[in-house]
N, CA, C and O atoms as a MOPAC input file, in Angstrom:
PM7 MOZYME 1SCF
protein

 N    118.10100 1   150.47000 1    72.34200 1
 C    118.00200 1   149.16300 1    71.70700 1
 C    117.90300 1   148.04700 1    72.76100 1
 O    117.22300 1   147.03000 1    72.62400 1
 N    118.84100 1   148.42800 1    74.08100 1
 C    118.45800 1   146.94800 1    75.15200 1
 C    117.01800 1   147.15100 1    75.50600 1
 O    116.27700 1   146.16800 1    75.50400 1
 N    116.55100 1   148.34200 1    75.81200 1
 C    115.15900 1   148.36200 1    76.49900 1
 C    114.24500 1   147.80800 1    75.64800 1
 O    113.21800 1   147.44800 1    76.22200 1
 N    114.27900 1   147.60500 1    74.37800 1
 C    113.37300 1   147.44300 1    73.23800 1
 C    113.83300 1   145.30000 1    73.21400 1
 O    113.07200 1   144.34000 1    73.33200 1
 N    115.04000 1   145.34600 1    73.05200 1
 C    115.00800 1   144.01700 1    73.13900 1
 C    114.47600 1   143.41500 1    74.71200 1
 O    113.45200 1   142.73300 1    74.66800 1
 N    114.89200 1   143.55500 1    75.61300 1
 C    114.34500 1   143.38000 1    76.81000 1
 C    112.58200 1   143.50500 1    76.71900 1
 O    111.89400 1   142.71900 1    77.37000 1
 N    112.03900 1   144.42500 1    75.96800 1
 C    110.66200 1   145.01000 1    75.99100 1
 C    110.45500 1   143.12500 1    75.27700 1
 O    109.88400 1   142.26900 1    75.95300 1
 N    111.07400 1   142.80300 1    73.78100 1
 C    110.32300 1   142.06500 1    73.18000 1
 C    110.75200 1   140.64500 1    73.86100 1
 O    109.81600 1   139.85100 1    73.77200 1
 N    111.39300 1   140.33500 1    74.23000 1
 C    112.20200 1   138.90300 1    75.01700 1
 C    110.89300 1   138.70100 1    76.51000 1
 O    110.61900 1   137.68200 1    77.14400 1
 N    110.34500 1   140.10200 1    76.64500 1
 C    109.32600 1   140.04500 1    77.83800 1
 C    107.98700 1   139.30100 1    76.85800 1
 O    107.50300 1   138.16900 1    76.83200 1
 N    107.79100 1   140.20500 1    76.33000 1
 C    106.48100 1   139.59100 1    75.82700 1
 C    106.41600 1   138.05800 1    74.89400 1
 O    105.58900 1   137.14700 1    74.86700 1
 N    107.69200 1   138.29100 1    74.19000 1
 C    107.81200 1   136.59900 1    73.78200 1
 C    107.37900 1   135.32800 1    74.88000 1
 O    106.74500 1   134.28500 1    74.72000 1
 N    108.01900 1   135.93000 1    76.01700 1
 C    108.00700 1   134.75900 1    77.78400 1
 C    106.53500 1   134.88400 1    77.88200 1
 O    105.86600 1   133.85500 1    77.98400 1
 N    105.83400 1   136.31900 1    77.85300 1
 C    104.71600 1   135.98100 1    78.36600 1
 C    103.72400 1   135.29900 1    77.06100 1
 O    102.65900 1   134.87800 1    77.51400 1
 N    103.84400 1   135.14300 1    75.79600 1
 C    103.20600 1   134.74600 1    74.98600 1
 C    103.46600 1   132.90100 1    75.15800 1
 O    102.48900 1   132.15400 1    75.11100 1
 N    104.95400 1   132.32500 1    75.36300 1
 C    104.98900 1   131.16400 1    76.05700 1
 C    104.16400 1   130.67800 1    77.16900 1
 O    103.86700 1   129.55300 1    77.57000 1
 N    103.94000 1   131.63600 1    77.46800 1
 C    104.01000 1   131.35000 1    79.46900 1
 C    102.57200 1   130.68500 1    79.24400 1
 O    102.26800 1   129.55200 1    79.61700 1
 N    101.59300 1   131.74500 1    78.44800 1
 C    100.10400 1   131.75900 1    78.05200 1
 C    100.18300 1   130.56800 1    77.10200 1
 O     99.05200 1   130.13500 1    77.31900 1
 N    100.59800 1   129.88500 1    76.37800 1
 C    100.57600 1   128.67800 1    75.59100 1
 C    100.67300 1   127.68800 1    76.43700 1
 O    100.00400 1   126.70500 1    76.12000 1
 N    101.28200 1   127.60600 1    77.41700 1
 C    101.58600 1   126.66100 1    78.64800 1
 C    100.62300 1   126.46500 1    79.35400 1
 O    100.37000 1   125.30500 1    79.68200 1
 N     99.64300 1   127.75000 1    79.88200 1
 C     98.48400 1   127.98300 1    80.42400 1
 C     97.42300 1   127.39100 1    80.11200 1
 O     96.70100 1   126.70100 1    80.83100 1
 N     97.22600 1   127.86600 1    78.16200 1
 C     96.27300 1   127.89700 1    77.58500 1
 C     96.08100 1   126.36400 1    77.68500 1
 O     95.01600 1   125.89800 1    78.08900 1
 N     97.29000 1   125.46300 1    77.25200 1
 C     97.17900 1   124.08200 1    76.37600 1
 C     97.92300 1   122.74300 1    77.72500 1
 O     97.85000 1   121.51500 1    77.67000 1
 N     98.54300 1   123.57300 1    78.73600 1
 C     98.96100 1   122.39000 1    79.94700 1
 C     98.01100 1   122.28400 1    81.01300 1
 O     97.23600 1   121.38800 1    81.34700 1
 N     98.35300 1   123.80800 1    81.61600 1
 C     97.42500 1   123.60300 1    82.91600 1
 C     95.79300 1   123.37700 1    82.97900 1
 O     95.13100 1   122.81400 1    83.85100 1
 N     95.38300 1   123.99200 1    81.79100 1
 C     94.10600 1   124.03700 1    81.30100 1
 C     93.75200 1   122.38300 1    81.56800 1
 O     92.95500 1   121.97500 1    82.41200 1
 N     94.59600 1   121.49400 1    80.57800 1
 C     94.32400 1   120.37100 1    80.51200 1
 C     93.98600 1   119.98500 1    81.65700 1
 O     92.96100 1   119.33900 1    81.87700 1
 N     94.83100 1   120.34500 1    82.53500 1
 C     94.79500 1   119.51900 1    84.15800 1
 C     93.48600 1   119.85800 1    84.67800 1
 O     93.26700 1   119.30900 1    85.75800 1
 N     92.49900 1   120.62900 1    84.22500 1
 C     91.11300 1   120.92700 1    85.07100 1
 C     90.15300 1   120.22300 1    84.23300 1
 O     88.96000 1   120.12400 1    84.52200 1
 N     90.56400 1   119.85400 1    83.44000 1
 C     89.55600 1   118.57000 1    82.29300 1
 C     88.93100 1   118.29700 1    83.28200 1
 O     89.45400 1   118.63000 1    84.34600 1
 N     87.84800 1   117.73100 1    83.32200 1
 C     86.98600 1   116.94500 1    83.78500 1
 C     87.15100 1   115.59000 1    83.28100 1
 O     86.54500 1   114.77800 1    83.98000 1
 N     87.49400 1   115.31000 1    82.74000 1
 C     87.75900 1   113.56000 1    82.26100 1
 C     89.22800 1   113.67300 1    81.99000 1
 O     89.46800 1   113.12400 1    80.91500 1
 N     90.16100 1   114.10500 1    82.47100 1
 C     91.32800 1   113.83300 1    83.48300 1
 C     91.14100 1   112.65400 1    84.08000 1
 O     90.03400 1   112.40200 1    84.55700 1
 N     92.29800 1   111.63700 1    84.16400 1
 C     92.07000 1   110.53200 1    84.99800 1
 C     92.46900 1   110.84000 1    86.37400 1
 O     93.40800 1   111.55000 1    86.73300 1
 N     91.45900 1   110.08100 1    87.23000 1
 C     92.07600 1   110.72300 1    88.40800 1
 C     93.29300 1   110.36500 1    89.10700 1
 O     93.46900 1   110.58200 1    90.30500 1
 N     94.34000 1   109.67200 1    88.13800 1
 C     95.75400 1   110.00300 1    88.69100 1
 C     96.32900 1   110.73300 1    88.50100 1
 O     97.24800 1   111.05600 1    89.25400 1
 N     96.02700 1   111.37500 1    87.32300 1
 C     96.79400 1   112.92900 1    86.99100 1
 C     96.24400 1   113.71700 1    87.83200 1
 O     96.99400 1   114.22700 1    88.66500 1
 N     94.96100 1   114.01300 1    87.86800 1
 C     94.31400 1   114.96000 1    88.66900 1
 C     94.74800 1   114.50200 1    89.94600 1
 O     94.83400 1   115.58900 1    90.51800 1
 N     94.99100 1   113.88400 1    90.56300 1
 C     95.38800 1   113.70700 1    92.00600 1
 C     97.08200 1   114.24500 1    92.06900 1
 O     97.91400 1   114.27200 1    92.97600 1
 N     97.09600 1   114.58200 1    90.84000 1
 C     98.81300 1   115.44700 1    90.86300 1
 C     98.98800 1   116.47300 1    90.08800 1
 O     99.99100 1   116.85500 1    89.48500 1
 N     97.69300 1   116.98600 1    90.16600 1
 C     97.59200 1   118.48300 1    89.27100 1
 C     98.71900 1   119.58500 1    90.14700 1
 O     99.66500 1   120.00800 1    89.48200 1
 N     98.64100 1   119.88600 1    91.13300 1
 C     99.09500 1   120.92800 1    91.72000 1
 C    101.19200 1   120.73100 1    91.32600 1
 O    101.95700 1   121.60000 1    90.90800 1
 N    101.49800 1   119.22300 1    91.69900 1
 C    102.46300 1   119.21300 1    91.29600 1
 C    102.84000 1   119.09700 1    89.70100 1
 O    103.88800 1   119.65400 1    89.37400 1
 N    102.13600 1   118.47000 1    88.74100 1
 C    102.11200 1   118.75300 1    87.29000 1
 C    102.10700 1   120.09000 1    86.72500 1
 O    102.76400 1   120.40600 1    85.73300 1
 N    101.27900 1   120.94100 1    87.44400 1
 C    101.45700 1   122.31400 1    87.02600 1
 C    102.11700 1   123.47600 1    87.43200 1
 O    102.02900 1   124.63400 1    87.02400 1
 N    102.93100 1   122.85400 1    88.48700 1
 C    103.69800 1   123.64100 1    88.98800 1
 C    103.70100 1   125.40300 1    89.30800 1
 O    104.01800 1   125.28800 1    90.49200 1
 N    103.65500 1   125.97100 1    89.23500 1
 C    103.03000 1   127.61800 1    89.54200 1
 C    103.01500 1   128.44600 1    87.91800 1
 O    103.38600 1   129.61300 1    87.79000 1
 N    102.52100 1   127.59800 1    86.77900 1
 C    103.33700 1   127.97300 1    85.72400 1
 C    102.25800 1   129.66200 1    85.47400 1
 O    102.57500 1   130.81300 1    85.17400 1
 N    100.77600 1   128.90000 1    85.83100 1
 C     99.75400 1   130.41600 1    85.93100 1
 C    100.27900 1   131.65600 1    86.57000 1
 O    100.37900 1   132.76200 1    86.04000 1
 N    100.65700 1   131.25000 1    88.00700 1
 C    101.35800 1   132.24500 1    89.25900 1
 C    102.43200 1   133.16900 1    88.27900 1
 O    102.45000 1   134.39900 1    88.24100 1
 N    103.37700 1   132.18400 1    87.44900 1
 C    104.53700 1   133.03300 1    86.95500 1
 C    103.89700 1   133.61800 1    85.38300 1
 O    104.43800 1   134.57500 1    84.82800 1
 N    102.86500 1   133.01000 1    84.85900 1
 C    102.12800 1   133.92600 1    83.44300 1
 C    101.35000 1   135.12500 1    84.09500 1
 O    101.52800 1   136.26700 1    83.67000 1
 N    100.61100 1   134.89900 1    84.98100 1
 C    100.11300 1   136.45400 1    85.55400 1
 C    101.10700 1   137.57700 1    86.15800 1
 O    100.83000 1   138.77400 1    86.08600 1
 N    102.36400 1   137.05800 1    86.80000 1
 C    103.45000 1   137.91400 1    87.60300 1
 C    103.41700 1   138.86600 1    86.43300 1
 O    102.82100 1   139.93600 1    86.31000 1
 N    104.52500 1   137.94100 1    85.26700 1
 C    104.84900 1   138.56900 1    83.92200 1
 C    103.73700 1   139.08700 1    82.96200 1
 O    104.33300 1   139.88200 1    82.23400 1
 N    102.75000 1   139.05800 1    82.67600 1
 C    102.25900 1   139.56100 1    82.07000 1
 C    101.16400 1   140.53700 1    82.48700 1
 O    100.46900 1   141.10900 1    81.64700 1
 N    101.02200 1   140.71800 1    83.82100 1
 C     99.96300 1   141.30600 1    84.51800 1
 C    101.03000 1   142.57300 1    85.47500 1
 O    100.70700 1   143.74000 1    85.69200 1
 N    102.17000 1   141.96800 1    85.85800 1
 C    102.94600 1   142.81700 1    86.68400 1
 C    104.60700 1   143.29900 1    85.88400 1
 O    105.22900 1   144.35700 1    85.98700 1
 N    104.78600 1   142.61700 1    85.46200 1
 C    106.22800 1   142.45300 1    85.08200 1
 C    106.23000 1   143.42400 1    83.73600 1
 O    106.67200 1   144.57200 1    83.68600 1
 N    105.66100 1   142.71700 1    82.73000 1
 C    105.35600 1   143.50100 1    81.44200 1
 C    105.13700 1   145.02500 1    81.36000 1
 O    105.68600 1   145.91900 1    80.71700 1
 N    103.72600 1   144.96900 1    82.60700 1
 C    103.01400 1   146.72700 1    82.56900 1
 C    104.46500 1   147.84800 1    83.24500 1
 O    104.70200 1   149.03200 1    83.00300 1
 N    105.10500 1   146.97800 1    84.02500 1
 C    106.46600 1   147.58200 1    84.55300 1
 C    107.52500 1   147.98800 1    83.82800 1
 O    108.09000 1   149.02100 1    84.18700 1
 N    107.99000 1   147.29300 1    82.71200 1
 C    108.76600 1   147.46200 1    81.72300 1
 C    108.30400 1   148.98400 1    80.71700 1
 O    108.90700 1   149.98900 1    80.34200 1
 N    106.56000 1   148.30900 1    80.54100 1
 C    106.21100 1   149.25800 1    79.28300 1
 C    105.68700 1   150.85100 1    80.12100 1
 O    105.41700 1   151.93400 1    79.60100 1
 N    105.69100 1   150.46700 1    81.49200 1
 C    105.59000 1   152.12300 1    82.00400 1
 C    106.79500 1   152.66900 1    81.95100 1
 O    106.72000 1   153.89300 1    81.83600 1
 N    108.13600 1   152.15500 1    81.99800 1
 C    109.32900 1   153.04300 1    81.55300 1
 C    109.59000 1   152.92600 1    80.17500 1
 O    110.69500 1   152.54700 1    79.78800 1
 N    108.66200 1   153.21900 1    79.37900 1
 C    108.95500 1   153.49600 1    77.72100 1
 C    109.54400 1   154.54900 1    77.36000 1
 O    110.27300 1   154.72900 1    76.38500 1
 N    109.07700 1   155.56700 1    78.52000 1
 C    109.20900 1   156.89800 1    77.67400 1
 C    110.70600 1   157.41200 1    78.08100 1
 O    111.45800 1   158.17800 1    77.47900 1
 N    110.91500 1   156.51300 1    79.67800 1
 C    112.50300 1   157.04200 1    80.47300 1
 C    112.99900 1   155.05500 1    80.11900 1
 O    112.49000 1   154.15400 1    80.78600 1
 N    113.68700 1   154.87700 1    79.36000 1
 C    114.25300 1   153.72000 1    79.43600 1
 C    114.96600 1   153.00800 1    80.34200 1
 O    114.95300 1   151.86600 1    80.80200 1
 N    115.86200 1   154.43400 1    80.52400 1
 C    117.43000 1   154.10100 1    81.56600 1
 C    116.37300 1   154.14200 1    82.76100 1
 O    116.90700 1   154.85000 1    83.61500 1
 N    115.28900 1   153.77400 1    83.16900 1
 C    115.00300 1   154.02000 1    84.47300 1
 C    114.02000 1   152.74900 1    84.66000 1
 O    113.29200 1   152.61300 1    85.64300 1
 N    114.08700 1   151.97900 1    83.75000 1
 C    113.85100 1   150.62900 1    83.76300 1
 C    114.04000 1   149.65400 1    84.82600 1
 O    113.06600 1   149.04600 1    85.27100 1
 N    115.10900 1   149.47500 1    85.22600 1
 C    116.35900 1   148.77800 1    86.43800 1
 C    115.00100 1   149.03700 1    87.64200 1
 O    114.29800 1   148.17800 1    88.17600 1
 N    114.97300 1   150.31800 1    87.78100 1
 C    113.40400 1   150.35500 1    89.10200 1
 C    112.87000 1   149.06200 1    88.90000 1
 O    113.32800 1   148.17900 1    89.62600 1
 N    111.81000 1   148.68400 1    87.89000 1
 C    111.11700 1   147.72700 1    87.84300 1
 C    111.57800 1   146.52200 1    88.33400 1
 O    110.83500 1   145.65200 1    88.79100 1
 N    112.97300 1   146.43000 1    88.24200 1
 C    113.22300 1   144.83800 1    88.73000 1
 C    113.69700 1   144.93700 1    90.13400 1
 O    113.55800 1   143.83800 1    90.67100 1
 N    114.27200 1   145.94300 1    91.05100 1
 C    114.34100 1   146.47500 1    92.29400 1
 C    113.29100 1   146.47400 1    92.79900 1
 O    113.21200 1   145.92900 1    93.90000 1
 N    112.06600 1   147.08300 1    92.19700 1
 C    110.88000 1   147.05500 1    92.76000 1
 C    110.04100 1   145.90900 1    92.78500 1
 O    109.12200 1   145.81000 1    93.59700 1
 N    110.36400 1   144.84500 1    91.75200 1
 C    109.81400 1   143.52600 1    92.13900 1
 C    110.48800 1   142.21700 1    92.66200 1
 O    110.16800 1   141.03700 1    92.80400 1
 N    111.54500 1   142.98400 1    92.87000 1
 C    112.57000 1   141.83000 1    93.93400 1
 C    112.16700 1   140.41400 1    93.95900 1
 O    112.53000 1   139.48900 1    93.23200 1
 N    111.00500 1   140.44500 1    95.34700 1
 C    110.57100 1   139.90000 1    95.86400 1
 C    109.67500 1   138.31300 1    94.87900 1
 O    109.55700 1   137.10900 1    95.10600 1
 N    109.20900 1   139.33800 1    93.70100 1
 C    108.38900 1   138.53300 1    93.07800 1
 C    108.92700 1   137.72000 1    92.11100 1
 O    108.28800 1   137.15500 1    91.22400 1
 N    110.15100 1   137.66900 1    92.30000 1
 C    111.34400 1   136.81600 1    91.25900 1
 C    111.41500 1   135.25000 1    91.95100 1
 O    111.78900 1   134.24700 1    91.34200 1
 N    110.93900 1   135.29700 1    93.44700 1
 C    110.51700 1   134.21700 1    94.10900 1
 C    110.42300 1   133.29100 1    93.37700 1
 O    111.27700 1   132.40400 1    93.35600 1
 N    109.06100 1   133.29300 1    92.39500 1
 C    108.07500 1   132.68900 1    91.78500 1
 C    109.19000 1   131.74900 1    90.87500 1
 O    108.88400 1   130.60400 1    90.54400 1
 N    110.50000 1   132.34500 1    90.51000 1
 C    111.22600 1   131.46500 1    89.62700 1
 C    112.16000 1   130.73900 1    90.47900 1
 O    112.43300 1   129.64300 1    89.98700 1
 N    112.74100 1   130.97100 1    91.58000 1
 C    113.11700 1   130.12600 1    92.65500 1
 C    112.18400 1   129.00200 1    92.79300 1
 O    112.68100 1   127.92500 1    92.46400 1
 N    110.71200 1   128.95300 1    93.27500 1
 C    110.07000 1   127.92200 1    93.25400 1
 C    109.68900 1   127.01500 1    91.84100 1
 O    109.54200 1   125.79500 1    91.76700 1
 N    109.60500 1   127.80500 1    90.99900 1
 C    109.37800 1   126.51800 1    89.72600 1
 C    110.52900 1   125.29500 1    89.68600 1
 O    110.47600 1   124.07400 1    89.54500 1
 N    111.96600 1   126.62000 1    89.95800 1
 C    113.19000 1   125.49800 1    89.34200 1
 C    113.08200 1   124.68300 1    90.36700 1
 O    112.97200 1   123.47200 1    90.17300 1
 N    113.09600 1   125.21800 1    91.62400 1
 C    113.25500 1   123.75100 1    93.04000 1
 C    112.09200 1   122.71100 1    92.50600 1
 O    112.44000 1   121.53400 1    92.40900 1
 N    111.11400 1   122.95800 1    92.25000 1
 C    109.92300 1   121.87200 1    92.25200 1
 C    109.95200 1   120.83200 1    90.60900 1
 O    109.22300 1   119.85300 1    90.44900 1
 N    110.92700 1   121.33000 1    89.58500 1
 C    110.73000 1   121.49400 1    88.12700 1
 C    111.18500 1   119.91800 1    88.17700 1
 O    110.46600 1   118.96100 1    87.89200 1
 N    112.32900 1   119.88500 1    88.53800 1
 C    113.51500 1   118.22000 1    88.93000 1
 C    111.84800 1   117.02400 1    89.15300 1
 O    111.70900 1   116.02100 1    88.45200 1
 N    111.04500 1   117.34600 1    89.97600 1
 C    110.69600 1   115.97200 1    90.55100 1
 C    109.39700 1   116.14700 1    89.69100 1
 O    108.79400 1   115.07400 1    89.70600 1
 N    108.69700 1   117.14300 1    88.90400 1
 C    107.99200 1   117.12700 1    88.07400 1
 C    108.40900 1   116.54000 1    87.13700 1
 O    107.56300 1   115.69500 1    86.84500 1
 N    109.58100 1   116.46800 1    86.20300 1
 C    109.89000 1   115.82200 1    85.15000 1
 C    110.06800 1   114.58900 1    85.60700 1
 O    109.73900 1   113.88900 1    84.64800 1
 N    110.48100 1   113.66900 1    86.74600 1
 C    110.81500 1   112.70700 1    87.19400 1
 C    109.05300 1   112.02800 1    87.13900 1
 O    108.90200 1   110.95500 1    86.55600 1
 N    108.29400 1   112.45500 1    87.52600 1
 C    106.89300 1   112.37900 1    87.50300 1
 C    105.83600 1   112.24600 1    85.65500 1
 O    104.77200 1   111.77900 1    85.24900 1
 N    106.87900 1   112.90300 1    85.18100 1
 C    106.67300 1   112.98700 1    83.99200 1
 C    106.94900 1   111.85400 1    82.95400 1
 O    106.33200 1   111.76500 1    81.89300 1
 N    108.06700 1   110.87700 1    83.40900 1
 C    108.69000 1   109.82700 1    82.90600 1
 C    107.91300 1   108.80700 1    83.74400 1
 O    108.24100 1   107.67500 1    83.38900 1
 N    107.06700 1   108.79400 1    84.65600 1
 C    106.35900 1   107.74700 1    85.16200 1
 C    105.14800 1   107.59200 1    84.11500 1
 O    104.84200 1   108.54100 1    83.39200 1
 N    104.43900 1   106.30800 1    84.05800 1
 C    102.75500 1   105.91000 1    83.50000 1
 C    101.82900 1   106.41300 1    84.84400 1
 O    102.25600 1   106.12500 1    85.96200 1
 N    101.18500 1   106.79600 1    84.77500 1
 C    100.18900 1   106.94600 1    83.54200 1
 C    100.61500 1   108.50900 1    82.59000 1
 O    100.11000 1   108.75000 1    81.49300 1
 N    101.57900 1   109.39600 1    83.25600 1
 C    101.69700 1   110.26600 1    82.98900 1
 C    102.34600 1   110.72600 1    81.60800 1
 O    101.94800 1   111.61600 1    80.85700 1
 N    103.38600 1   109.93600 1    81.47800 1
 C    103.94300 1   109.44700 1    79.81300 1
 C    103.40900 1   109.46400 1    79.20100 1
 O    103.63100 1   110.14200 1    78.19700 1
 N    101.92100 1   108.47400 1    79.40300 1
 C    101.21600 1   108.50700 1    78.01100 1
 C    100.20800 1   109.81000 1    77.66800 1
 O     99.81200 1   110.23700 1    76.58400 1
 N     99.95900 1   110.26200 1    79.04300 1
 C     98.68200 1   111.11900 1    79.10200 1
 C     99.39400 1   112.41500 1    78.50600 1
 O     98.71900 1   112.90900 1    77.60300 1
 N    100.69500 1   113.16200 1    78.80000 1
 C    101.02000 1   113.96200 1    77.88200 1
 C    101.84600 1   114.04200 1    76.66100 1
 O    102.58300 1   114.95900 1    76.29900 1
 N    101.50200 1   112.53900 1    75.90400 1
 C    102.11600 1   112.12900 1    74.50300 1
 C    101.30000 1   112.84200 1    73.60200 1
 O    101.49700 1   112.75700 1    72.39000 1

C-alpha cells in the first residue's frame, strides 16, 4: 500500500509539475512577452522544466521499474541522490522569485 501511494503522490507531482510547464514557463517563451519579463525569464522560471523532466522522465520510470519488487524501491532514491539537487536549487532561488513576483510589471502580467 506505501509503494502504491508513493507510486500515485509521484505521478500527481509530475502531472503538477507539467501544468506549470505547460501554462508558466511556456508563457515565458511568448513572443509578445514584454521584454521585462523576458529579460527575467530564467529567474521567473526557475528550473521548474529541469525538476518536470527529473520526475517524470527519471524519477517516475524508477519507482514503476520496482513494481514487481516493491520493498526494493528505497534503490531508486539512493540511486538518484544526487538528482534531489534540483530541489535544493528551486527552494534557494524560490524566496527572491516571489519577491520579483510582487513587483510591476510582473503582478500584473501573471494576474
Amino acid at each position: 500500500q506505501v509503494y502504491h501511494d508513493l507510486l500515485r503522490s509521484e505521478e500527481e507531482f509530475v502531472a503538477e509539475l507539467r501544468t506549470c510547464v505547460d501554462h508558466y514557463v511556456r508563457l515565458l517563451d511568448d513572443i509578445n512577452v514584454p521584454p521585462q519579463i523576458a529579460a527575467q525569464r530564467e529567474k521567473l522560471a526557475l528550473n521548474i522544466a529541469e525538476l518536470y523532466n527529473f520526475h517524470a522522465n527519471v524519477m517516475l520510470k524508477g519507482l514503476n521499474y520496482y513494481s514487481d519488487d516493491p520493498g526494493k524501491v528505497g534503490q531508486t532514491f539512493v540511486r538518484l541522490e544526487r538528482d534531489f539537487d534540483h530541489h535544493v536549487q528551486f527552494f534557494k532561488d524560490l524566496p527572491s522569485t516571489l519577491e520579483l513576483l510582487e513587483q510591476q510589471p510582473f503582478k500584473d502580467f501573471f494576474q
